[in-house]
C-alpha positions in Angstrom: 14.4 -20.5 9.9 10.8 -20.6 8.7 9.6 -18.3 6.9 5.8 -17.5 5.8 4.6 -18.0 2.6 4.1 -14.2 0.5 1.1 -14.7 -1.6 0.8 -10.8 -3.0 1.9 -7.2 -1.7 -0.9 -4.7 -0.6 1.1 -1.0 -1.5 -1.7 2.0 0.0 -1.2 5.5 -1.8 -2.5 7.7 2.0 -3.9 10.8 0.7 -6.1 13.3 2.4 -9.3 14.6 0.2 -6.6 17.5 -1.9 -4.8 15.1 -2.8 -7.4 12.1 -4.2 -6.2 13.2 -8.1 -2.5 13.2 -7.8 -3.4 9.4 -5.6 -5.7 8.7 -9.0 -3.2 9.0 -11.4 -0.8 7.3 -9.7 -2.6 4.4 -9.2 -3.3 4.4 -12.8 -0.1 5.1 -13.9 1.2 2.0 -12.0 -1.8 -0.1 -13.0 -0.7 0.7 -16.8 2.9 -0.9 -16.5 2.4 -3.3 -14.0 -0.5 -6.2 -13.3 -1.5 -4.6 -10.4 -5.5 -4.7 -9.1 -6.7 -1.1 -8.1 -9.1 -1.1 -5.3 -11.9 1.7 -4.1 -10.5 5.2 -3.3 -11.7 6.1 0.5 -11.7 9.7 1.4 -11.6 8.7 5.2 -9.6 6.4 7.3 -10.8 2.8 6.7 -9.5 0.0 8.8 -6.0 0.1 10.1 -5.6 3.1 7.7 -4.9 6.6 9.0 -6.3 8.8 6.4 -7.8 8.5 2.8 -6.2 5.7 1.0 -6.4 3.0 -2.3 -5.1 -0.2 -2.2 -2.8 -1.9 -5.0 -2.8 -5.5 -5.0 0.8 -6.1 -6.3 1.9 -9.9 -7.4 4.8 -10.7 -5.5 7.0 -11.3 -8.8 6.7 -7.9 -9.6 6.8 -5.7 -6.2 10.4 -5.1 -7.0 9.7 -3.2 -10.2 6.5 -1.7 -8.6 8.5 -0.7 -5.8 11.3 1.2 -7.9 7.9 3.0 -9.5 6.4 4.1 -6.9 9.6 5.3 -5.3 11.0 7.5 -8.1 6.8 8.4 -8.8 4.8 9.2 -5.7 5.8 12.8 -5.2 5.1 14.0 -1.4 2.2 10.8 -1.1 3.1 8.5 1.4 2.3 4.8 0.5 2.5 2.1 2.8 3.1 -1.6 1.5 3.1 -4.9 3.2 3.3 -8.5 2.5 0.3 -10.6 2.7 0.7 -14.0 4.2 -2.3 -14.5 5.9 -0.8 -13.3 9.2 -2.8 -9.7 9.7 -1.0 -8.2 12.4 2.5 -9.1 11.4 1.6 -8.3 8.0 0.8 -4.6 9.0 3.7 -4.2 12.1 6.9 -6.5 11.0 6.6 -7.4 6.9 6.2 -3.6 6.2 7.8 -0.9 3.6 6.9 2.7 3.8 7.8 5.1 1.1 7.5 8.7 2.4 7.0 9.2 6.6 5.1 6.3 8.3 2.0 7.0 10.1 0.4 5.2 13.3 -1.9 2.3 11.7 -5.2 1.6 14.0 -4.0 -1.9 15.1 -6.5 -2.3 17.2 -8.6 -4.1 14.7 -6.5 -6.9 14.9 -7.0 -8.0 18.4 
């Protein structure tokens, strides 16, 4: 069986506008243990997202550990994570983690 190639994980903390601090210091308690990138925090659905969200650009040698943070850490947030292999669509419908309740993504932007 061949398998892609992961080059990171992408882990989104969803948030509606409330809840953008509790999402903040997440993000930067993560990004103070872990060598994680912290991207812009959006207030309104952007791309396949659903609802406010900030993405964490996760090297895949440490998702594990990220992963057991942000489960035991991320309160009532719900954070979606994915592989990223190059393959958009399968990296947001089959090579996908959610921590909380999943929510419908806007795949439409990958046709």
């Amino acid at each position: 069986m061949t398998e892609p190639a992961i080059r990171d994980f992408h882990a989104h903390i969803y948030y509606d506008p409330p809840e953008v601090e509790r999402a903040r210091q997440l993000a930067a308690a993560v990004q103070a243990r872990f060598p994680v990138a912290v991207g812009h925090f959006h207030l309104r659905p952007v791309g396949p997202h659903p609802r406010g969200s900030v993405q964490l650009t996760v090297p895949s040698d440490s998702f594990g550990d990220v992963a057991q943070f942000l489960a035991l850490n991320r309160g009532d947030l719900t954070i979606f994570a994915h592989a990223e292999t190059g393959n958009d669509l399968a990296d947001h419908t089959k090579h996908v983690i959610w921590f909380g309740r999943s929510e419908r993504l806007d795949l439409t932007i990958f046709d």
